[in-house]
N, C-alpha and C positions, 0 to 999 in steps of 0.2 A: 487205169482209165483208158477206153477206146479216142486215143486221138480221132478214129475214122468221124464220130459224132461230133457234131457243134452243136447244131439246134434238135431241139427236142419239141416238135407238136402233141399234147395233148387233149384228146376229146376231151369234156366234159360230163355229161352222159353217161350213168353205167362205167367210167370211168376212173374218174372223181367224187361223182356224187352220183347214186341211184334215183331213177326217178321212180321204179315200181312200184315203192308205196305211195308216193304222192298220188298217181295214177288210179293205184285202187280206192285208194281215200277219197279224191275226186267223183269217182263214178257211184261212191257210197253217198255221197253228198245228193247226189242227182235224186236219189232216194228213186231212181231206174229199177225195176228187174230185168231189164234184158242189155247185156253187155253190149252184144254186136249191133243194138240201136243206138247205145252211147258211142261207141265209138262212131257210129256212121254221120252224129250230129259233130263230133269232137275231132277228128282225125283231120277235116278240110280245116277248121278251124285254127289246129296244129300248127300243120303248115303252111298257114297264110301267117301266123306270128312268127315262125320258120325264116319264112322268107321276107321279113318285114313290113308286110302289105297292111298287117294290122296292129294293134298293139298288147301286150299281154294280157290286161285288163279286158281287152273285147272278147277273147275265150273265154269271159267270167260271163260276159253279157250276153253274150248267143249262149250258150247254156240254161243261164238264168230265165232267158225268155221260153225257151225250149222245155226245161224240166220245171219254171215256175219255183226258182229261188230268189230271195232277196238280191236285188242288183248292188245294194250298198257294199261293200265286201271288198277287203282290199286282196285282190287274188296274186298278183304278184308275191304281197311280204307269204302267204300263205302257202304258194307254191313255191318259192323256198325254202322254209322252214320244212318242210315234209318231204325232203330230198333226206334220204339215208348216207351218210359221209362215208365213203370206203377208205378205213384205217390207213390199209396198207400203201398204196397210194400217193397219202400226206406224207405219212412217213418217209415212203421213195422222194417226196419233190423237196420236204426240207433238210433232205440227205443233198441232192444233187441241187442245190441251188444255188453254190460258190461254184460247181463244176463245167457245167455249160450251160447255156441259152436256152429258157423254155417257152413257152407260148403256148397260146391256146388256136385248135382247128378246128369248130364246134358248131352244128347246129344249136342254133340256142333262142327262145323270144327275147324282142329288144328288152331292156333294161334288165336284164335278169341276172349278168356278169357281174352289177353291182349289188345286187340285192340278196346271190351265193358269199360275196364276199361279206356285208354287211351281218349274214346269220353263218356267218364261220365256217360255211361248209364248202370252201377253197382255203389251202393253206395260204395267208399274206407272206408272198415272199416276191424276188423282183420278177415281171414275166414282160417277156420284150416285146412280144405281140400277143393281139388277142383277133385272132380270124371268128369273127363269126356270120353266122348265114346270114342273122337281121339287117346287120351293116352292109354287107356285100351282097345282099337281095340275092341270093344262090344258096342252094343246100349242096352238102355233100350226098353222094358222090359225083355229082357234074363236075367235071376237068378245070372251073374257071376260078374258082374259091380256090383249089390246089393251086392253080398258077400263080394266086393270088399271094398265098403263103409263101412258095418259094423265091418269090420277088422281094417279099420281107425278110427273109433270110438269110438272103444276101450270101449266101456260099454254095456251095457245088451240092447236085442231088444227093449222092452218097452220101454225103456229109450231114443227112437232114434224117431224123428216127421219127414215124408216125407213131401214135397208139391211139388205137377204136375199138370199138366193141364188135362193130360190126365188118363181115369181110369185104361187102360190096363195097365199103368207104377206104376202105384198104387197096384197094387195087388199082386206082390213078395213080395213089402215091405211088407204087411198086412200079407204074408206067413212066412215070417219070423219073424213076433211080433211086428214087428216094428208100431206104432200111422201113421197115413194118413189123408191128407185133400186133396182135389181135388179142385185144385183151379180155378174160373170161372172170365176168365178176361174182360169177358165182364159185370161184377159184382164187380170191385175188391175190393170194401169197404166191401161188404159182407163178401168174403174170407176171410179178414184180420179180420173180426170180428170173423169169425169161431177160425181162429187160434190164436187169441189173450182168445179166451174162454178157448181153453186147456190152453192155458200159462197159464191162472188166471192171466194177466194184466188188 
């Protein structure tokens, strides 16, 4: 085991749990043929649940009104359930879960932490913190969510391992000392190989 690591951040996202299907499922719903117009209604949308500004359910209702679907609809349970679970992953966290400190550093809509874990598609196991953007009205990669984290963390930058899908959300961490892997989920035995390397698992 790498002493160097204590805490462990992980994304959620393409991650833990894919959202692609749920995505295209979504925009199948709209009963839309033009992508790049759902996204242009959906993506501000996003990001204001993103950022806590609105609530998960209001991406059902601006939609709804937008493509003329039933507003009754509980979108939340639904856009959980439709998260694809990546195996390998669970397996990595209830491997490492007596080993070090994990947590989450996630864009995420409010209430949705509990409603991945409610349809299984988070392993239940202990997690010390849970950083996400709703709570902290910030998205990654802005610098202030990271700072945010390694104040929870409570130990030296080196000492702290990110994983994301993405590299722009990788790169504050790397600014501030923090170890990184970029995680490719359309690989994910790989990734979990990479990061089991630092572990020394």
């Amino acid at each position: 085991m790498n002493s160097q690591v204590k805490f462990i951040y992980f994304d959620i996202g393409n991650v833990i749990a894919s959202w692609r299907i749920a995505e295209k499922k979504l925009f199948e719903l709209t009963d839309c043929d033009d992508f790049d117009y759902f996204m242009k209604v959906y993506q501000p949308a996003d990001d204001d649940a993103n950022l806590g500004k609105i609530s998960t359910q209001t991406i059902w209702t601006i939609l709804s009104k937008e493509f003329g679907l039933k507003d009754n609809f509980d979108f939340i349970s639904w856009w959980a359930q439709n998260h694809e679970v990546i195996m390998p992953t669970h397996f990595l966290l209830q491997e490492i879960d007596k080993l070090f400190q994990i947590g989450f550093l996630t864009n995420i809509y409010p209430d949705m932490l509990e409603a991945f874990f409610k349809f299984q598609k988070i392993p239940k196991i202990k997690y010390r913190h849970a950083v996400q953007s709703s709570t902290c009205n910030v998205m990654k990669p802005d610098m202030t969510i990271y700072k945010k984290a390694a104040e929870l963390a409570s130990c030296p930058p080196q000492h702290i391992l990110f994983i994301d899908d993405l590299e722009k959300n990788l790169q504050p961490a790397r600014d501030l000392g923090w170890q990184t892997v970029c995680f490719d989920e359309t690989n994910p035995e790989k990734s979990v190989e990479k990061i089991r390397a630092i572990l020394n698992l």
